[in-house]
LUMBADO-155788 format. One record per atom (N, C-alpha, C): x, y, z. Coordinates in steps of 0.001 Angstrom, whole numbers, plus 500000, padded with zeros to 6 digits. Layout:
% residues N
XYZ...
END
This chain:
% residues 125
883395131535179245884085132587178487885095131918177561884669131999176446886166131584175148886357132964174669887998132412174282888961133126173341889887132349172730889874133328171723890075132825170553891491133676169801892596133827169862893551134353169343894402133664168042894636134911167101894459134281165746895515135704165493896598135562163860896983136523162980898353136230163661898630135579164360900475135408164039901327134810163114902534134729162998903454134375161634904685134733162310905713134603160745906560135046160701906950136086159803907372137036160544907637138021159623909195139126159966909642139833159307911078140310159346910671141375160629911575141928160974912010143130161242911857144449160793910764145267162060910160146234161182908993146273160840908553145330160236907143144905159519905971144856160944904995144774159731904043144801161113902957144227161139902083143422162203900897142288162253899700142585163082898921142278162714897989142659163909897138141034164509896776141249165583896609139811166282894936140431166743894409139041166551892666139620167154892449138449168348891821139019169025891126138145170039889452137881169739888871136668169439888035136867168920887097136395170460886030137093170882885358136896172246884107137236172111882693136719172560881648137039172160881300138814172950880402139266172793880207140583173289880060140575174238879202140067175077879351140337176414880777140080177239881359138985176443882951139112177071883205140715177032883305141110175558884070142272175968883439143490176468882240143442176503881553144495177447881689144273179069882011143112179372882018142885180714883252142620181785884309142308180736885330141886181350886668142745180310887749142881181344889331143421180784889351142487179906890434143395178528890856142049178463892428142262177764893326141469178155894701141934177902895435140687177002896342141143176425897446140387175795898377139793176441898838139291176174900583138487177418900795137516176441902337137478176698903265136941175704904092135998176296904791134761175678905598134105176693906898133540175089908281133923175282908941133704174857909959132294175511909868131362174546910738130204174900912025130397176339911475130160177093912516129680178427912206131053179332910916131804178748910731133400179526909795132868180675909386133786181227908398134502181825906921134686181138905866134739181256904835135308180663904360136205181107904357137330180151904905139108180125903103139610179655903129140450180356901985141642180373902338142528179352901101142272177664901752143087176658900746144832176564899465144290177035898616145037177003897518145053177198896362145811177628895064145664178013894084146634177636893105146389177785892025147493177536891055147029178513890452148157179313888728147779180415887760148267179633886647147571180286885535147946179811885272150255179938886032150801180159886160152757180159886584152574178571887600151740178288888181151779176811889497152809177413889838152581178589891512152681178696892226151494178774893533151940178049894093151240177376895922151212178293896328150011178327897899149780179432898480149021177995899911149425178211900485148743177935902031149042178719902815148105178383904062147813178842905275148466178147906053148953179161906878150035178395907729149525177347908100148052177288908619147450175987907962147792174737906612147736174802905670148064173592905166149260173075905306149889174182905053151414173963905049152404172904904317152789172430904422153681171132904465152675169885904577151441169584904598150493168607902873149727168588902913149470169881901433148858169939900715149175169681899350148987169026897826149425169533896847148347169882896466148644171450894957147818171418893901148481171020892498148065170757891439148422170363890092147193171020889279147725170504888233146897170745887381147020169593886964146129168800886071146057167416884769145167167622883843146216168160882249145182168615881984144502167509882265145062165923881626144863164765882831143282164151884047143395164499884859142040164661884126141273165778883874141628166639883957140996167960884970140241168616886118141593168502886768141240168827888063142017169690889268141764170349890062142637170378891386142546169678891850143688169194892718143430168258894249144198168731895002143588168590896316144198168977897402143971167484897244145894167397898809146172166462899981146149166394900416145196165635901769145895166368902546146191164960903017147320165221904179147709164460905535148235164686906264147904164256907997148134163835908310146522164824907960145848165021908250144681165368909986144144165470910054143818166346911768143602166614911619141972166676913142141466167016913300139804166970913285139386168546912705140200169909912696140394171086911289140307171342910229140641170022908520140356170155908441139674169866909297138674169724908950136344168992908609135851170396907409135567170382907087134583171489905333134388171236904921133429172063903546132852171659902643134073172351901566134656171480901108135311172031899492135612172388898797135339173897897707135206174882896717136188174790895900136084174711894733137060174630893885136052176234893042137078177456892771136503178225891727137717178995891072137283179299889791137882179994889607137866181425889807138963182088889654139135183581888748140239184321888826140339185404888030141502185940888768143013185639887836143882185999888617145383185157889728145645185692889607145548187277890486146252188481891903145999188241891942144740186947892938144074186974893870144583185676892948145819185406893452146464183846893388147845184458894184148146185018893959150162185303895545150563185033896631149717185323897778150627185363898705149370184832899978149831184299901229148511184076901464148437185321902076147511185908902318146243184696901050145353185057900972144904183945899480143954183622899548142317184576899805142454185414899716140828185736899102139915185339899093139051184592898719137474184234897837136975185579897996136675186569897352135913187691895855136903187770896062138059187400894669138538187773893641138243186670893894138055185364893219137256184440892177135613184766891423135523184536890735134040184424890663133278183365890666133891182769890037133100181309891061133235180129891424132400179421892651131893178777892011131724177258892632132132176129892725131320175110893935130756174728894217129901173420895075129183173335896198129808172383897199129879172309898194131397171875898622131252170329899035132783169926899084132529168430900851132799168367900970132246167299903057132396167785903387133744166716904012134526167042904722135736166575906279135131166266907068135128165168908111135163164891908708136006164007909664136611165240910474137907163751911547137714163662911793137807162398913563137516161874914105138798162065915641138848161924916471139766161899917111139945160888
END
């Protein structure tokens, strides 16, 4: 299983980016697959997920700003984000796991397997 996470920068406050996970199809027909974020000296944080039903978690930090999706025709999954604060700067994980592991927040990281390599989000103030 690869992934592939791509579309970060820097950008102000407010503004808004969208990040894709790029995964072949049967990844995403077969397996969760969620976002997680890790900010310099943090934790690595559960941003959001989608299962193979096409329900969708996210974390009450992100709430109402986010969108996940799933784009068979990208092949990919894509996470929105808008109104972006200087508190969403951190490198950010796209990762593929079993479903059970995508039904409710908070998203745990350990239940994930499969890793890509992270795209960095930086927002100014």
């Amino acid at each position: 299983v690869q992934l592939q996470a791509s579309g970060g920068g820097l950008v102000q406050s407010g503004d808004s980016l969208r990040l894709s996970c790029a995964a072949s199809r049967y990844t995403l027909e077969y397996y969760a697959i969620g976002w997680f974020r890790q900010a310099p000296g943090g934790d690595r944080e559960g941003v959001s997920c989608i299962n193979n039903s096409g329900n969708k978690y996210y974390a009450e930090s992100v709430k109402g700003r986010f969108t996940i999706s799933r784009d068979y025709a990208k092949s990919a999954v894509l996470l929105d984000m808008n109104g972006l604060k200087p508190e969403d700067s951190a490198v950010y994980y796209c990762a593929a796991g079993p479903q059970h592991w995508c039904v409710r927040p908070p998203i745990y990281d350990y239940g994930f397997d499969y890793w890509g390599k992270g795209t960095l989000v930086t927002v100014s103030s």
